[in-house]
Predicted model as a PDB file, atoms N, CA, C, CB and O in Angstrom, pLDDT in the B-factor column:
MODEL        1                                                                  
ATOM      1  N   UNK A   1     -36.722 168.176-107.954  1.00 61.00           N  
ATOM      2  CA  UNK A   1     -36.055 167.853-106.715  1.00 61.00           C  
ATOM      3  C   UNK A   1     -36.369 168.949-105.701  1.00 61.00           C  
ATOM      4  CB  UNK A   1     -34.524 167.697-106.925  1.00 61.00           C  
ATOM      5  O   UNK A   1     -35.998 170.112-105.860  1.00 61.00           O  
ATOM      6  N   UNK A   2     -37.034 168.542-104.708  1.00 70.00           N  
ATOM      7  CA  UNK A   2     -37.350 169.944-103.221  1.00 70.00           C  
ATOM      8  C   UNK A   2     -36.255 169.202-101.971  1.00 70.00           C  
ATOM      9  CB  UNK A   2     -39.785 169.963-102.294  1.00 70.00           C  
ATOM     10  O   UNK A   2     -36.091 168.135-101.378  1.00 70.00           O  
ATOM     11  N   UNK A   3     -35.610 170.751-102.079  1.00 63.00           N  
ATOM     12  CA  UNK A   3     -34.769 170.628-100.898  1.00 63.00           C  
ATOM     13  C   UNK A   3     -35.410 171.363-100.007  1.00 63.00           C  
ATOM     14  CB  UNK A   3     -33.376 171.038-101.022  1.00 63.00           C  
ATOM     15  O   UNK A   3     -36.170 172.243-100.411  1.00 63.00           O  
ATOM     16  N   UNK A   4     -35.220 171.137 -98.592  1.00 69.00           N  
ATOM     17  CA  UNK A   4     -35.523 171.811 -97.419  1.00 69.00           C  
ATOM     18  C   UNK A   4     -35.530 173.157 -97.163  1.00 69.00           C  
ATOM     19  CB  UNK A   4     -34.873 171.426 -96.657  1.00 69.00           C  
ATOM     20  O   UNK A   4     -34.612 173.673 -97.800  1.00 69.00           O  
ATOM     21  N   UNK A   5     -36.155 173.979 -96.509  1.00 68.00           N  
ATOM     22  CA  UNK A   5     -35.906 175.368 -96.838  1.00 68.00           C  
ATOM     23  C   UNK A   5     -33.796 175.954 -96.608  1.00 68.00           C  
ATOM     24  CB  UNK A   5     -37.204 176.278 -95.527  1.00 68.00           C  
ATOM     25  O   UNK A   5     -33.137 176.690 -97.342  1.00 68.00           O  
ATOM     26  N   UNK A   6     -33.408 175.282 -95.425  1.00 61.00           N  
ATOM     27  CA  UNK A   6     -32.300 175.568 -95.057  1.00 61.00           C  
ATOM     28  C   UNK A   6     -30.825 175.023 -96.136  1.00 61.00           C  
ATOM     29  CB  UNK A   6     -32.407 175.012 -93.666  1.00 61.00           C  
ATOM     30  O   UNK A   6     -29.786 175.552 -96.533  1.00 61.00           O  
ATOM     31  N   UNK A   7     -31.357 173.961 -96.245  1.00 65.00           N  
ATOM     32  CA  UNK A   7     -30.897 173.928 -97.604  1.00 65.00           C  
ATOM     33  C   UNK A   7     -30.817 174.281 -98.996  1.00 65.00           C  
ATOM     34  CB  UNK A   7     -30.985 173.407 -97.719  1.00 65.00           C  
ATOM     35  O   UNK A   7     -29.747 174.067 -99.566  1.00 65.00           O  
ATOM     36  N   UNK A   8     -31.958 174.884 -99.758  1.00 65.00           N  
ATOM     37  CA  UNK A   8     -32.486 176.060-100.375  1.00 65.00           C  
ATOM     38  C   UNK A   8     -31.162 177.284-100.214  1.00 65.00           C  
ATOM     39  CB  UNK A   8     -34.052 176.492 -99.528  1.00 65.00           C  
ATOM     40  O   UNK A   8     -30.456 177.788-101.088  1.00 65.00           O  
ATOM     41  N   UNK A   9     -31.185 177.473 -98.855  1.00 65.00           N  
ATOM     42  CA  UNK A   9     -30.482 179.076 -98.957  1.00 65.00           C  
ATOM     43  C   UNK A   9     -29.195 178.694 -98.713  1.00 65.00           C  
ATOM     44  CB  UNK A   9     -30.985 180.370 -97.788  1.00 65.00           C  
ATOM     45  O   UNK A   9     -28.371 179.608 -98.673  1.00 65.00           O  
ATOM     46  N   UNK A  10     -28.708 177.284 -98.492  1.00 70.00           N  
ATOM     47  CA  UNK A  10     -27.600 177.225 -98.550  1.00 70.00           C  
ATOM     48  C   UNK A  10     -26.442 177.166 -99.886  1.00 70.00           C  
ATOM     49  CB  UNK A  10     -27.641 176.400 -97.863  1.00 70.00           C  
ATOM     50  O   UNK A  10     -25.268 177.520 -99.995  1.00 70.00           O  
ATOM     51  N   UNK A  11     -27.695 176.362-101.049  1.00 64.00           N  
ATOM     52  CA  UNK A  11     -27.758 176.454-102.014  1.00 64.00           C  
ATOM     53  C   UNK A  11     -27.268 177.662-102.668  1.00 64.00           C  
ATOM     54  CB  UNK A  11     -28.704 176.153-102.138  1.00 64.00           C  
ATOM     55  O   UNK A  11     -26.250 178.048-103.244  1.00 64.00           O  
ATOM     56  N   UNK A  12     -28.582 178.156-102.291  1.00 67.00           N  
ATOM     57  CA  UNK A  12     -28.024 179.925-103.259  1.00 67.00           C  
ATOM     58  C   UNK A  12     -27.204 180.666-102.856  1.00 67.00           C  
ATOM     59  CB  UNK A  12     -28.984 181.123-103.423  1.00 67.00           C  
ATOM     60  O   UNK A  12     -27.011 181.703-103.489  1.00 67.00           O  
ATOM     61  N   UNK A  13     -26.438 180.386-101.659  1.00 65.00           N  
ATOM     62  CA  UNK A  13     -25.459 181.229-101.161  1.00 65.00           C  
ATOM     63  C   UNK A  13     -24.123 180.530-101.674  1.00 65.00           C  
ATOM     64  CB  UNK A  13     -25.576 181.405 -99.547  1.00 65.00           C  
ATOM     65  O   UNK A  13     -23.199 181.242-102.067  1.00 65.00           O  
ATOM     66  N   UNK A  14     -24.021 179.236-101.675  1.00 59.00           N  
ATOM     67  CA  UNK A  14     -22.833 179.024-102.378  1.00 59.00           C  
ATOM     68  C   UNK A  14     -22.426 178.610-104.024  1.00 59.00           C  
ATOM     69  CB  UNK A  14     -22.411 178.154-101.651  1.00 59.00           C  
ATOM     70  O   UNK A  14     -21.429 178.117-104.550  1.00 59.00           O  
ATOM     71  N   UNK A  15     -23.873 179.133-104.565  1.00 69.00           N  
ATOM     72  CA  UNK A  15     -23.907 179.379-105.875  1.00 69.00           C  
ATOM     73  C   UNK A  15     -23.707 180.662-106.338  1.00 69.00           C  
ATOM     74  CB  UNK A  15     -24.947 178.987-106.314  1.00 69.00           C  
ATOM     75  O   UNK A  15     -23.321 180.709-107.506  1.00 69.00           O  
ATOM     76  N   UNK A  16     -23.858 181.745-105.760  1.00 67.00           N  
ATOM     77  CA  UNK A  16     -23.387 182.959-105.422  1.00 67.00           C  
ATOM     78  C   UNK A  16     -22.327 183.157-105.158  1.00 67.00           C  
ATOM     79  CB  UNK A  16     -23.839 183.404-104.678  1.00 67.00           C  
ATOM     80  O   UNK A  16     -21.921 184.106-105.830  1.00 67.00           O  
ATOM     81  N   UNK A  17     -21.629 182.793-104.545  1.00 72.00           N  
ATOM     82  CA  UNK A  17     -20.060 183.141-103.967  1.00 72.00           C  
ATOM     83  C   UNK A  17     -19.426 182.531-105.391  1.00 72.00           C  
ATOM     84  CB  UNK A  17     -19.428 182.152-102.183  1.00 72.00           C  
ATOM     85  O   UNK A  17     -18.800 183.193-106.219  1.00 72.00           O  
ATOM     86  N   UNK A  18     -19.771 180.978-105.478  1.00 65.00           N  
ATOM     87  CA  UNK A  18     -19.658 180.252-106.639  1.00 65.00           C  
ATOM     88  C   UNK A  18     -19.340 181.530-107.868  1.00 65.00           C  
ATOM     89  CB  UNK A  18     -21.150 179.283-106.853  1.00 65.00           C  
ATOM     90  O   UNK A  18     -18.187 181.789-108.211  1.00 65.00           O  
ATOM     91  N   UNK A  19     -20.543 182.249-108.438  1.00 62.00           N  
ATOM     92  CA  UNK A  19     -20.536 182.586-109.069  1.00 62.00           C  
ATOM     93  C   UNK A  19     -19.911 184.616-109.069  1.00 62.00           C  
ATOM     94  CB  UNK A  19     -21.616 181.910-109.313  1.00 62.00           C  
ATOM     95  O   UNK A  19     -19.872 185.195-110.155  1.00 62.00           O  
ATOM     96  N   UNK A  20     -19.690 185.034-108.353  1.00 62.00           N  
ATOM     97  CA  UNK A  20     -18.934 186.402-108.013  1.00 62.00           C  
ATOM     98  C   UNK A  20     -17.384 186.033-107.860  1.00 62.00           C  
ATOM     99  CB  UNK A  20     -19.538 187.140-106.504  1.00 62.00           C  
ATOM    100  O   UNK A  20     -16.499 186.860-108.079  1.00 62.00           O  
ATOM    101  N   UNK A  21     -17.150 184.773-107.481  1.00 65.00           N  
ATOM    102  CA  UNK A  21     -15.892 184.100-107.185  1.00 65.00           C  
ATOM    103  C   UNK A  21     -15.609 184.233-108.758  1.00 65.00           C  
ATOM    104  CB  UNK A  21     -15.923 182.445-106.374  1.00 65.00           C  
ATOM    105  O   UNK A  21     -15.029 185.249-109.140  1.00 65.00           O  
ATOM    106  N   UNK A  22     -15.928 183.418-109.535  1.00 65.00           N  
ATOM    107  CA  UNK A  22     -15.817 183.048-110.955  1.00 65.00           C  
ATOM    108  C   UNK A  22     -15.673 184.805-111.772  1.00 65.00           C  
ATOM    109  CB  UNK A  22     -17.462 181.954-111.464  1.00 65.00           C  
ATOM    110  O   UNK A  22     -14.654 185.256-112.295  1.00 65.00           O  
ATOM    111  N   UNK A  23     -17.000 185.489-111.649  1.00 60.00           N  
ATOM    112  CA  UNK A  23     -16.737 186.656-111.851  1.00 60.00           C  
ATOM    113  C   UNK A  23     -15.223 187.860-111.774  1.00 60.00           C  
ATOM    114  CB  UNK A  23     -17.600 186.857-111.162  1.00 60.00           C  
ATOM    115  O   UNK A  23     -14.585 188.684-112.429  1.00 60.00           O  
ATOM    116  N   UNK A  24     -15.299 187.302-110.693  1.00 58.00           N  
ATOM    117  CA  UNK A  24     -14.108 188.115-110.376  1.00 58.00           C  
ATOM    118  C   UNK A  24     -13.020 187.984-111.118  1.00 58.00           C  
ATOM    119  CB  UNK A  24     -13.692 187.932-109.189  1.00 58.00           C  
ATOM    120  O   UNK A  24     -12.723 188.716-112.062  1.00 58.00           O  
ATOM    121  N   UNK A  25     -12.261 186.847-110.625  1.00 61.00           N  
ATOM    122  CA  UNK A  25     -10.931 186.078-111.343  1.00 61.00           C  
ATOM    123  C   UNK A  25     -11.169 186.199-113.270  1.00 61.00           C  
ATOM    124  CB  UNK A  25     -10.960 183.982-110.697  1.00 61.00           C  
ATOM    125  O   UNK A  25     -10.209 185.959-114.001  1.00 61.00           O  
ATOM    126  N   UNK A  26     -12.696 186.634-113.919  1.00 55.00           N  
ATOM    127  CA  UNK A  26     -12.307 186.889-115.649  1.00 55.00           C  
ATOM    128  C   UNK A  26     -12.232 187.964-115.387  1.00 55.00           C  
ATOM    129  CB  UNK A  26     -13.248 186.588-117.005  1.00 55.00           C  
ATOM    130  O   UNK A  26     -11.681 188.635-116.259  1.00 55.00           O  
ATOM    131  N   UNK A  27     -12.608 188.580-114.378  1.00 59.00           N  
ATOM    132  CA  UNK A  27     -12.025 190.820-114.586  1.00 59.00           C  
ATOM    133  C   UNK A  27     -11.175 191.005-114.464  1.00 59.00           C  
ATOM    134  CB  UNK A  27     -12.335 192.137-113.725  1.00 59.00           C  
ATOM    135  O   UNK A  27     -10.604 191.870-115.127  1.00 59.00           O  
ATOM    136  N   UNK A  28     -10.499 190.186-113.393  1.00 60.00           N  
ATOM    137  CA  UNK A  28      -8.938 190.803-113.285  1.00 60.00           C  
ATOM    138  C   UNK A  28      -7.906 190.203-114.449  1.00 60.00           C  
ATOM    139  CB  UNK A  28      -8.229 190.353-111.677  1.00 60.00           C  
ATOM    140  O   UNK A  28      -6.836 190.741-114.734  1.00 60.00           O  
ATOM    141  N   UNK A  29      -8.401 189.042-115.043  1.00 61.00           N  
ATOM    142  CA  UNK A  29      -7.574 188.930-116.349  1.00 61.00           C  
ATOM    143  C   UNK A  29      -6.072 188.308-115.974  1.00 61.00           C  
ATOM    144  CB  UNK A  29      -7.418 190.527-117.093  1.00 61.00           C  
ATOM    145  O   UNK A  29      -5.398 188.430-114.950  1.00 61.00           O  
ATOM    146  N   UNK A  30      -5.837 187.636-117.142  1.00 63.00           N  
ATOM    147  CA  UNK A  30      -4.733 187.010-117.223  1.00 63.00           C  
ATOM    148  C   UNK A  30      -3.723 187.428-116.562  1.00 63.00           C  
ATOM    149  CB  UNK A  30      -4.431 186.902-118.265  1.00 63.00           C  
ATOM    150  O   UNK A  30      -3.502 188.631-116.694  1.00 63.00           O  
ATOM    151  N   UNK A  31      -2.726 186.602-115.600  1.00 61.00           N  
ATOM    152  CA  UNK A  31      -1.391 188.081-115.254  1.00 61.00           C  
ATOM    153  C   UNK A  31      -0.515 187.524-116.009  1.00 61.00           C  
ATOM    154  CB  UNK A  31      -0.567 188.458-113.460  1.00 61.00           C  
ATOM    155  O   UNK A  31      -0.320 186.329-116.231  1.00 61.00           O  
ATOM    156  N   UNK A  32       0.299 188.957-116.612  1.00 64.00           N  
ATOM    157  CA  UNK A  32       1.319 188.601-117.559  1.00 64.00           C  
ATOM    158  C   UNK A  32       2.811 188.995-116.783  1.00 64.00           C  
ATOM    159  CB  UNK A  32       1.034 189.471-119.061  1.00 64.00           C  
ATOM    160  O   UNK A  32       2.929 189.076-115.561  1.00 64.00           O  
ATOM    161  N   UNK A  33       3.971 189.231-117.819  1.00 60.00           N  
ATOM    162  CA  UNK A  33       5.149 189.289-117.325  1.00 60.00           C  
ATOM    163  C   UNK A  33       5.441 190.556-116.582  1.00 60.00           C  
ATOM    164  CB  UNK A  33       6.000 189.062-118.306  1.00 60.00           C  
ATOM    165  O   UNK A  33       6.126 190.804-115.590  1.00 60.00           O  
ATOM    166  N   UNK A  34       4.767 191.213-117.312  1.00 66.00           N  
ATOM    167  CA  UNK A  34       4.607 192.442-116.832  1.00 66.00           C  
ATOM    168  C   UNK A  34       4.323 192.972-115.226  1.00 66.00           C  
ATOM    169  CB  UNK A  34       3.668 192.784-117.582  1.00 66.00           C  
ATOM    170  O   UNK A  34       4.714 193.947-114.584  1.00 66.00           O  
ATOM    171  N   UNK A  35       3.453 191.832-114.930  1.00 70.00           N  
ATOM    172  CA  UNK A  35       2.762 192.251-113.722  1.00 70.00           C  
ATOM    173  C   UNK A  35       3.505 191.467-112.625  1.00 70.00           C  
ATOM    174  CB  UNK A  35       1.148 191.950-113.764  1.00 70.00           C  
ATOM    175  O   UNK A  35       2.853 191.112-111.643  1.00 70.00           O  
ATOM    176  N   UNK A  36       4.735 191.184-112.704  1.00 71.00           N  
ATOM    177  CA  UNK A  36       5.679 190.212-111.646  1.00 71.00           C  
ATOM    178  C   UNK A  36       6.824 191.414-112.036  1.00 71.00           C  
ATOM    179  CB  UNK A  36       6.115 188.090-112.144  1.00 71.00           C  
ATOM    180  O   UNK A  36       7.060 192.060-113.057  1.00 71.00           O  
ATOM    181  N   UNK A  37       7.391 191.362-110.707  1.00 81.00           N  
ATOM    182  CA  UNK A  37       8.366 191.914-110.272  1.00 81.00           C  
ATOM    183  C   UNK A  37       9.434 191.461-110.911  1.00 81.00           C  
ATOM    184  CB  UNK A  37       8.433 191.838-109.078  1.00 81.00           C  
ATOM    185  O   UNK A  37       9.647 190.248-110.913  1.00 81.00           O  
ATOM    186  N   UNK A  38      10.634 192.694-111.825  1.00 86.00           N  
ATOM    187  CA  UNK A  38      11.926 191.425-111.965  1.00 86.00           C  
ATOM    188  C   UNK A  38      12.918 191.490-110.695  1.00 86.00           C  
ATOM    189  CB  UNK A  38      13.058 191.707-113.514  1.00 86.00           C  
ATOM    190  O   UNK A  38      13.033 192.308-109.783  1.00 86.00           O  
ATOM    191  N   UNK A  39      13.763 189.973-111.096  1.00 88.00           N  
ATOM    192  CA  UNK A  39      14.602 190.286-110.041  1.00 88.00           C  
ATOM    193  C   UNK A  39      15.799 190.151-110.738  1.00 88.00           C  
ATOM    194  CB  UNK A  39      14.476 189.460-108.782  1.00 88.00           C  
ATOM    195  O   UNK A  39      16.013 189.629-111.832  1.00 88.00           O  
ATOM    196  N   UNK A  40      16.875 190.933-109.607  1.00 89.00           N  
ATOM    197  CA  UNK A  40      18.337 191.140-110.714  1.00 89.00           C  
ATOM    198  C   UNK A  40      19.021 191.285-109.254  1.00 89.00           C  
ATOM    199  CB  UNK A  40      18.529 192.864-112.175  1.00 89.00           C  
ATOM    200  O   UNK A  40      18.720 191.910-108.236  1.00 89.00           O  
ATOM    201  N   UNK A  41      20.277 190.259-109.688  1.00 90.00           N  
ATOM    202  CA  UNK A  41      21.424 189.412-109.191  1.00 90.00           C  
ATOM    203  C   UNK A  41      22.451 190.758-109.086  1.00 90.00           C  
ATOM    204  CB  UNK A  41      21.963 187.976-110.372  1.00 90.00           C  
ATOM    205  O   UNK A  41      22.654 191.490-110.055  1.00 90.00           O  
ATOM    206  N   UNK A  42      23.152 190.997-107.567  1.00 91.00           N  
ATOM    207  CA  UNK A  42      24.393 192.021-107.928  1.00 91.00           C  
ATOM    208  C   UNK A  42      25.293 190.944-107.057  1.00 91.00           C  
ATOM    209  CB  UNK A  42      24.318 194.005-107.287  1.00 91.00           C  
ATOM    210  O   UNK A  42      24.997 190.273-106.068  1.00 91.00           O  
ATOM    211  N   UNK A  43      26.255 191.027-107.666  1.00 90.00           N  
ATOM    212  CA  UNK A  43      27.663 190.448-107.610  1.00 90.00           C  
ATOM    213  C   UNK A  43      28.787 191.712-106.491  1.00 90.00           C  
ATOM    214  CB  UNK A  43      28.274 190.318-109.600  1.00 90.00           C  
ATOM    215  O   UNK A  43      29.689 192.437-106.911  1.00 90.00           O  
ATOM    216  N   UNK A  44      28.373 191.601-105.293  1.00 90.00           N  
ATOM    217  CA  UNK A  44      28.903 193.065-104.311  1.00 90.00           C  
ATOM    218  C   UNK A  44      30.214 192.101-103.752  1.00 90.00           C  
ATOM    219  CB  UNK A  44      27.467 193.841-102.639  1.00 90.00           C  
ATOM    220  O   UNK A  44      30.185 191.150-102.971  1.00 90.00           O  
ATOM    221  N   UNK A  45      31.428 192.763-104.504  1.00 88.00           N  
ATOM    222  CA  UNK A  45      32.482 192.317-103.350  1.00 88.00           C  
ATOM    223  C   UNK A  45      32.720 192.255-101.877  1.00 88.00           C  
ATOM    224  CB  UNK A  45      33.293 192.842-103.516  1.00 88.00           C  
ATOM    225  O   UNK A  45      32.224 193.105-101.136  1.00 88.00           O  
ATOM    226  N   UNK A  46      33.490 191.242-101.409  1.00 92.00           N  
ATOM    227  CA  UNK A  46      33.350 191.478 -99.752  1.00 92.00           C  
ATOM    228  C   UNK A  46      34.431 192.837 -99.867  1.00 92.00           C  
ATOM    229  CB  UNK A  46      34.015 189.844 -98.489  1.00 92.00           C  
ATOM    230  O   UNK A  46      35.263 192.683-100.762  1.00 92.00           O  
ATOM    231  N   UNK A  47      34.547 194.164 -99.088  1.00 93.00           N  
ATOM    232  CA  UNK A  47      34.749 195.109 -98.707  1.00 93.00           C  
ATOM    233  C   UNK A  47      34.675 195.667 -97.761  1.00 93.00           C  
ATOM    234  CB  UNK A  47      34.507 195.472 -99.109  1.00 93.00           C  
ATOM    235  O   UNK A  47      34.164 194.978 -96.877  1.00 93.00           O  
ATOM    236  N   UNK A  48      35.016 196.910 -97.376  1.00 94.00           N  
ATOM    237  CA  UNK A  48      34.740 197.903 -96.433  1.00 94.00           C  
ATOM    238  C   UNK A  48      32.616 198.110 -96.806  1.00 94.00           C  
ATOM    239  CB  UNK A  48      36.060 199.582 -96.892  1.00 94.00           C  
ATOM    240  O   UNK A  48      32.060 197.783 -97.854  1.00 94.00           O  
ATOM    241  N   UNK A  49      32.023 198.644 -95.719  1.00 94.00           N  
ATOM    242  CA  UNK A  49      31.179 199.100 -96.068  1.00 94.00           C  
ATOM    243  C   UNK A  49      30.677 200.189 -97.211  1.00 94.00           C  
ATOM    244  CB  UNK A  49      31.053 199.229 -95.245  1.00 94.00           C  
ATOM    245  O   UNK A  49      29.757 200.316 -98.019  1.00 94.00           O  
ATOM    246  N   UNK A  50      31.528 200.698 -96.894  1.00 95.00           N  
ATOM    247  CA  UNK A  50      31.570 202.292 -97.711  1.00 95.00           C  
ATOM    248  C   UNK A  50      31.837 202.041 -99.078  1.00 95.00           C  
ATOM    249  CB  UNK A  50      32.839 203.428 -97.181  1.00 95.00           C  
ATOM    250  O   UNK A  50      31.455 202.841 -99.932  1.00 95.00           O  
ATOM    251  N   UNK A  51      32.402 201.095 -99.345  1.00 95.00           N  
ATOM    252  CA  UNK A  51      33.074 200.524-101.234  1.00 95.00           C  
ATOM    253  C   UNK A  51      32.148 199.870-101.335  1.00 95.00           C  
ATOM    254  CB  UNK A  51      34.643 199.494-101.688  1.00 95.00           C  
ATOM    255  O   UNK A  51      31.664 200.118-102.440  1.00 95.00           O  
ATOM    256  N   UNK A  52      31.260 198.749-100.553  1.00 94.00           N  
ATOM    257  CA  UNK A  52      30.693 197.598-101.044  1.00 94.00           C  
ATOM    258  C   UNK A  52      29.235 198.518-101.329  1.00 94.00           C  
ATOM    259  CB  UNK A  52      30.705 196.124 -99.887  1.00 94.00           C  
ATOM    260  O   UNK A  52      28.613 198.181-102.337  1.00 94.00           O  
ATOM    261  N   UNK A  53      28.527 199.914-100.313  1.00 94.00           N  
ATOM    262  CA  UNK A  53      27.804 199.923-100.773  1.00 94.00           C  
ATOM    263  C   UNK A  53      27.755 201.234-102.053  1.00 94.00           C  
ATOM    264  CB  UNK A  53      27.075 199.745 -99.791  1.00 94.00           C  
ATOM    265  O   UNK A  53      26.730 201.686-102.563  1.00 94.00           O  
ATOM    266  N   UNK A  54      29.114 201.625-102.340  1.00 94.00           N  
ATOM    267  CA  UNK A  54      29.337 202.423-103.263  1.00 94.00           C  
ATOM    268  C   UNK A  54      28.758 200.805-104.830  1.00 94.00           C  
ATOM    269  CB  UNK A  54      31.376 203.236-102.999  1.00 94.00           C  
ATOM    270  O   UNK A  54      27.997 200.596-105.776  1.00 94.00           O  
ATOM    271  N   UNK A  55      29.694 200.273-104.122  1.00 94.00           N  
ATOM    272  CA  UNK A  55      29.647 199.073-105.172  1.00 94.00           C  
ATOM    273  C   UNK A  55      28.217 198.784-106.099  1.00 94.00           C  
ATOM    274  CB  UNK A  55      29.922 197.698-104.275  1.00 94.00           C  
ATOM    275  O   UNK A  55      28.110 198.731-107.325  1.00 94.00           O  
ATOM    276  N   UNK A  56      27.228 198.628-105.097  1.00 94.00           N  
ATOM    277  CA  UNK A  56      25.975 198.375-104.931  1.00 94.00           C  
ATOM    278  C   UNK A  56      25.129 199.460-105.878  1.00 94.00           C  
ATOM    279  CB  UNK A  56      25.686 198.419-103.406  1.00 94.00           C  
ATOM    280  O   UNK A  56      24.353 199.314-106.822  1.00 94.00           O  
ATOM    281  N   UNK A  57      25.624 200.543-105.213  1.00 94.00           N  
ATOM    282  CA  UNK A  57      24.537 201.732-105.817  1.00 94.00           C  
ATOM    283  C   UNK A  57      25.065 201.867-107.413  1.00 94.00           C  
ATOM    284  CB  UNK A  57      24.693 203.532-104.844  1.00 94.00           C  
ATOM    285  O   UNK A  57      24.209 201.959-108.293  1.00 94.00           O  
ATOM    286  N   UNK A  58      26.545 201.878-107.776  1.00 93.00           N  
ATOM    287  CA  UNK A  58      26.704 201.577-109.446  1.00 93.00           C  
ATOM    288  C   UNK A  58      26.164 200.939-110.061  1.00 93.00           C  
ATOM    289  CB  UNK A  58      27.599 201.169-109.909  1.00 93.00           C  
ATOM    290  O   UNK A  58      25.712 201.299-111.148  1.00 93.00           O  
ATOM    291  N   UNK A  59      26.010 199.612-109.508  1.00 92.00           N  
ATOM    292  CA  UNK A  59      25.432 198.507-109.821  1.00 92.00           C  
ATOM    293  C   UNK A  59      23.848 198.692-110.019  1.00 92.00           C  
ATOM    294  CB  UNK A  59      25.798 197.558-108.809  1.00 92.00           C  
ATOM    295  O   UNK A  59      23.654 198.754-111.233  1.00 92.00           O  
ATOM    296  N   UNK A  60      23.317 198.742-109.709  1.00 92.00           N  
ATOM    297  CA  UNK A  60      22.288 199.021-109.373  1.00 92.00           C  
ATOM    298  C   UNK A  60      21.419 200.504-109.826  1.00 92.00           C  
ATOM    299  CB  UNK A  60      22.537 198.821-108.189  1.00 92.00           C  
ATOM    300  O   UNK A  60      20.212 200.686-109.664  1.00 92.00           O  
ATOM    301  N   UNK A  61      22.459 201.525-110.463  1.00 92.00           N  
ATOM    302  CA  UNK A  61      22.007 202.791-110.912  1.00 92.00           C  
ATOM    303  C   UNK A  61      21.349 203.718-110.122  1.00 92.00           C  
ATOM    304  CB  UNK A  61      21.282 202.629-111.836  1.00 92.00           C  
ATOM    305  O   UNK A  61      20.885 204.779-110.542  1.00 92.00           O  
ATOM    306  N   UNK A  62      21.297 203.245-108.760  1.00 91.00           N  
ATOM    307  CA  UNK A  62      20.885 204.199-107.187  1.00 91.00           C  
ATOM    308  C   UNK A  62      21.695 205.324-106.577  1.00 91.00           C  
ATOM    309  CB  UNK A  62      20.904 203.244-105.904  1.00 91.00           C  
ATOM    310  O   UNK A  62      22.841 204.878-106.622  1.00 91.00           O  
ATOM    311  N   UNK A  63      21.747 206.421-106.081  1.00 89.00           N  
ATOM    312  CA  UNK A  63      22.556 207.201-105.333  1.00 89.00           C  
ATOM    313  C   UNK A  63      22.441 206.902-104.335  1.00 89.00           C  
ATOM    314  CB  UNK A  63      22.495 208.327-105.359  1.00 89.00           C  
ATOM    315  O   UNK A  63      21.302 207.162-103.949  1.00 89.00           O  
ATOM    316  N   UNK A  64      23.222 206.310-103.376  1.00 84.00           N  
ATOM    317  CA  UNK A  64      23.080 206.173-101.652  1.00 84.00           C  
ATOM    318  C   UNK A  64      23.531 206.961-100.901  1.00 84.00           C  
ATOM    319  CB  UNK A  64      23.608 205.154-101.049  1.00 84.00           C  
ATOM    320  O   UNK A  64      23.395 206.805 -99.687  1.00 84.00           O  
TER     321      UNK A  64                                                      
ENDMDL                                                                          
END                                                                             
């Protein structure tokens, strides 16, 4: 099969991307649980500021 020259390089350019595309995504490898952020629920009473974010930082194991 002869394709045109412009077609030719269009060819190999998106067999290329094609293929560095593909490349890429097996290096970086599976993502596991690990690699996601957790998220965690605080239960902050309505309050004064000063209690709710005392509240917060217990909760949470932070010094504010």
């Amino acid at each position: 099969m002869s394709f045109p020259p412009f077609q030719r390089h269009r060819l190999a350019v998106c067999s290329a991307t094609l293929l560095l595309t593909s490349a890429l995504g097996l290096a970086a490898g599976p993502a596991t649980a690990a690699d996601s952020p957790q998220v965690k629920h605080y239960q902050i009473a309505s309050s004064a500021l000063e209690d709710a974010l005392n509240q917060f930082g217990r909760e949470a194991g932070i010094l504010l």
